[in-house]
N, C-alpha and C positions, 0 to 999 in steps of 0.2 A: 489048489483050493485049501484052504484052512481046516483044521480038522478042528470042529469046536471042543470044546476044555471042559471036563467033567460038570466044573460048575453051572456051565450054560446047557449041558444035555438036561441036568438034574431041572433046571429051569423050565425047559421046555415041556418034560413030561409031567411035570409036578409043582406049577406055581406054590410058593409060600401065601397061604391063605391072608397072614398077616400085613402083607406086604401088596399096598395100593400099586407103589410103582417097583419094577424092577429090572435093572437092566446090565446085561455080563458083558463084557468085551464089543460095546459099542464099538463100531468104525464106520466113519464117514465123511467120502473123500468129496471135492469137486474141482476135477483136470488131478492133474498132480499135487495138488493142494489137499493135504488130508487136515482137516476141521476138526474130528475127533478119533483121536487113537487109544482103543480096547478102554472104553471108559465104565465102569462098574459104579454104578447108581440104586441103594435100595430105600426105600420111602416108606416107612411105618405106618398102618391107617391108624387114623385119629391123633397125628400129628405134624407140627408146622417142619418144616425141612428146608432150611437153609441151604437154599445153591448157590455157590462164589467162584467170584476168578474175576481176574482183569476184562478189560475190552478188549474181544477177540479172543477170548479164552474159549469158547463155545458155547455158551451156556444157551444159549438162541439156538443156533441149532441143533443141540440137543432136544430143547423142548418141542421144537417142531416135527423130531421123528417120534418123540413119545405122542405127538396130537394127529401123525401118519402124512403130515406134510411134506417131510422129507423119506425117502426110503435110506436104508442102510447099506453099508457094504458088506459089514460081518456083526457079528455080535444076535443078541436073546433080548429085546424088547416084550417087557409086558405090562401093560396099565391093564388096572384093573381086572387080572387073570387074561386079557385078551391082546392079542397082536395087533398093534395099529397100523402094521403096513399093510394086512388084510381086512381088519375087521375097524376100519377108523369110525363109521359111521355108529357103531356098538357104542367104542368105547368115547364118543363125543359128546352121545347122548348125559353121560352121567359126568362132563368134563367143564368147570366153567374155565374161562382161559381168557387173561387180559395181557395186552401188551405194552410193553413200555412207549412202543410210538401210536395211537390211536387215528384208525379213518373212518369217520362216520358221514353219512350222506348230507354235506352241507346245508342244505337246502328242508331237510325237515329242524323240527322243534325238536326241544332234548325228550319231552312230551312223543312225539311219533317215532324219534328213533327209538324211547325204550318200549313201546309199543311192536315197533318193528323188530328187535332186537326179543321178546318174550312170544311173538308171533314164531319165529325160525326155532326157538326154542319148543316150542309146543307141537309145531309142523315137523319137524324131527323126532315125535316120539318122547320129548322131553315133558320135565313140569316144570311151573313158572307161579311163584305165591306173589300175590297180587296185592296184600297186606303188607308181607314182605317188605314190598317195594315201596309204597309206601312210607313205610316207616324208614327206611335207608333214604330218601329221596328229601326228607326232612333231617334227618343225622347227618348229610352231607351238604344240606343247603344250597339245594341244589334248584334253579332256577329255570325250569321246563320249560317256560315260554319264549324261553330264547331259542332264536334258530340256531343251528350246531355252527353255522361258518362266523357266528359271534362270537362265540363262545372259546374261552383263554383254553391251552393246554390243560391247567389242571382240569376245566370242567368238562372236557373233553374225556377224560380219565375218570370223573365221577360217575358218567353214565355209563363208564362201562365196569367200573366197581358194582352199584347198582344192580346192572345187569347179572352180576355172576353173582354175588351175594345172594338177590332174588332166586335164583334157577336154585330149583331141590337137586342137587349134582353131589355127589358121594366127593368130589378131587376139583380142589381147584386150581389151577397152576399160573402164579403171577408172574409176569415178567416184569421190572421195575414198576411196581403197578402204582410207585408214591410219585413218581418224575409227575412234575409242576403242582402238587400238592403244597398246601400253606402248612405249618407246623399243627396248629388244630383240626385239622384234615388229617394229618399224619396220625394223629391219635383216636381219630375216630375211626380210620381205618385197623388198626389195630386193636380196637375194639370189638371189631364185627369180625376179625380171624380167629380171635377168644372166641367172640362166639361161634364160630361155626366147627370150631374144635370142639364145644361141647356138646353140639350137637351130634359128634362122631364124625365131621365132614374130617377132610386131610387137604394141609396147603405146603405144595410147593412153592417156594419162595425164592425167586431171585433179585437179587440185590444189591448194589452198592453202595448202600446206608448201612453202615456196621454196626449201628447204633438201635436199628430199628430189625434188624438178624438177630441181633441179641437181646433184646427185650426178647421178642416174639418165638424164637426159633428152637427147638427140643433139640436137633441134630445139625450137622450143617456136614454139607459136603464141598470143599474146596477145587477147583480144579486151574489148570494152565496148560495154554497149546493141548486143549485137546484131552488133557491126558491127567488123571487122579493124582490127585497130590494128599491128599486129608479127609478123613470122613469120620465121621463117628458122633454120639453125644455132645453137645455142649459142656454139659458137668465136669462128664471124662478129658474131652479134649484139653480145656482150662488149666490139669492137671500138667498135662504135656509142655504148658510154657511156663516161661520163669518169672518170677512176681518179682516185682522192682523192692527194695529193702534199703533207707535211707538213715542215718541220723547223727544228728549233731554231737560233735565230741569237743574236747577242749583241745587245743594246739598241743599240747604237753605228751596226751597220748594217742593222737589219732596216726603218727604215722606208725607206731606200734600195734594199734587196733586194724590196721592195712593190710598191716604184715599177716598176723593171725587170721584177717578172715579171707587173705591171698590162699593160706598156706590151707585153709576150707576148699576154697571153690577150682584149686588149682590155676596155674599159669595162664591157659586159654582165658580165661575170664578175668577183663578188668573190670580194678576197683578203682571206683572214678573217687577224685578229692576236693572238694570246692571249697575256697576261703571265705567268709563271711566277713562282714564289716567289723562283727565283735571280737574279731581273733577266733571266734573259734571254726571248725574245720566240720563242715557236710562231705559222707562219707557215703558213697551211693554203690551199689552193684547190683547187676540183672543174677538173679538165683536161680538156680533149680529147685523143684519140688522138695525132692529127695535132701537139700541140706539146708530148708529154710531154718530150720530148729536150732542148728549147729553154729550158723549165720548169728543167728538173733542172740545164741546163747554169751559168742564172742563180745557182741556189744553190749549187752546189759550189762557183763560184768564192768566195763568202763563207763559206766555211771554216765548216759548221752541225758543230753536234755529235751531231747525230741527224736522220736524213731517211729519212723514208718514202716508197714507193709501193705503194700500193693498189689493183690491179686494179679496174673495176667488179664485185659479184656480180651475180647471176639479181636479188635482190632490188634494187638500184638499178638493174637495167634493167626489171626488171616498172613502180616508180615512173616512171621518168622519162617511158618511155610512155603511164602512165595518165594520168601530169598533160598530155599532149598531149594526150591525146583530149579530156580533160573542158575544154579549153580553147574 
């Protein structure tokens, strides 16, 4: 048996007040098949928290032992200060939770599922705002009187956006919750995660829209096979990739400006050289944080006619990472 790690005994005795979700040295195997290996997960309250990784990274069933669906092998689960593989009905009550694939009972209106759906929320000890809903039910355009087995994927996802939006729940935890959303859909959802950040709620968010992690998301946690690859801030992480850095020079001294900003970034790193139609020479390299300044300082002195910097996105820091791991 494992002897648990300092940081997961500290967890047990003494949840971080601040911290909705929090989880040390997940494991969770099925057969010989381990899904997630010693996975460390902590969720800030009153903020949105980016979860990533490929398909088959875990990120499902992760979230199903934070909701006490799945039990564990090893590791310190806590939502909301409480253990979901004893106390799941606690911690459900204050949990809204949507999935990327949606089964609702074909045969009612979107009108009686969300009825049925604020019914189990109420009969659980829960609350459910009825204005709330309302008002989400027109922000999504959402047409009630359809039976559910008519109803496209995305509107299948609206009622149950809807539904978690509505429910007064401290944590909401999305599973691809934009899959078959239209583009104004997409943004009206992101609207209602602002709000419910200011309200003080907390959304876990899982994704593979990088675009939509990144607008939305304060932190973001990376994972693959199972196993933590990247966590931290947004702001801070950003930091951590290399901003792309571009610009036009004349043929005359661009392959001397190569040299100089070779002899910058060192050998590991190329500098790519692209010919233009005019003669003159685009001169591009991935940078690190640490010598954008040195970079830049090399090419203004050559007088370019055009020079970019490019921040890293979400999206070159989700890669850069993945290709660590898979290394």
């Amino acid at each position: 048996m494992t002897t648990p790690s300092t940081k997961a005994r500290a967890v047990e005795q003494s949840p971080t007040t601040n911290r909705v979700i929090e989880v040390v040295g997940l494991t969770k195997t099925f057969g010989r098949f381990r899904a997630i290996d010693g996975l460390d997960l902590a969720v800030s309250r009153g903020t949105v928290h980016g979860f990533l990784g490929p398909n088959g990274a875990g990120k499902t069933t992760t979230i199903r032992v934070l909701l006490g669906l799945y039990g564990r092998d090893a590791g310190v689960v806590r939502v909301l200060g409480r253990d979901p593989a004893t106390d799941s009905a606690t911690v459900n009550r204050q949990v809204s939770y949507v999935a990327g694939e949606v089964a609702l009972w074909p045969t009612l209106t979107g009108r009686q599922a969300l009825d049925a759906l604020a019914g189990l929320r109420r009969s659980a000890g829960g609350d459910y705002d009825d204005q709330r809903e309302s008002a989400l039910i027109e922000a999504f355009a959402l047409d009630t009187s359809k039976r559910i087995r008519k109803y496209s994927k995305g509107n299948r996802q609206k009622v149950m956006l809807v539904a978690a939006f509505a429910a007064n729940t401290e944590l909401l935890i999305l599973d691809e919750p934009t899959s078959g959303l239209d583009p104004l859909m997409e943004r009206t959802f992101g609207e209602c995660v602002e709000q419910a950040t200011s309200q003080g709620r907390t959304v876990l968010l899982s994704s593979h829209i990088l675009g939509e992690v990144e607008q939305l998301c304060d932190a973001v946690t990376i994972i693959k096979d199972g196993r933590l690859v990247e966590t931290g801030q947004l702001s801070q992480m950003r930091h951590l990739a290399a901003s792309t850095i571009s610009a036009v020079l004349s043929g005359d001294v661009a392959d001397r400006v190569v040299d100089e900003v070779q002899d910058v970034l060192g050998t590991r790193v190329e500098v790519a050289r692209k010919p233009l139609s005019d003669g003159k020479i685009r001169v591009e390299a991935s940078v690190p944080q640490e010598a954008v300044d040195r970079v830049l300082q090399v090419l203004l002195v050559a007088h370019p006619t055009d020079v970019r910097c490019t921040p890293a996105s979400l999206e070159d820091l989700f890669l850069r990472h993945y290709k660590v791991a898979a290394r």
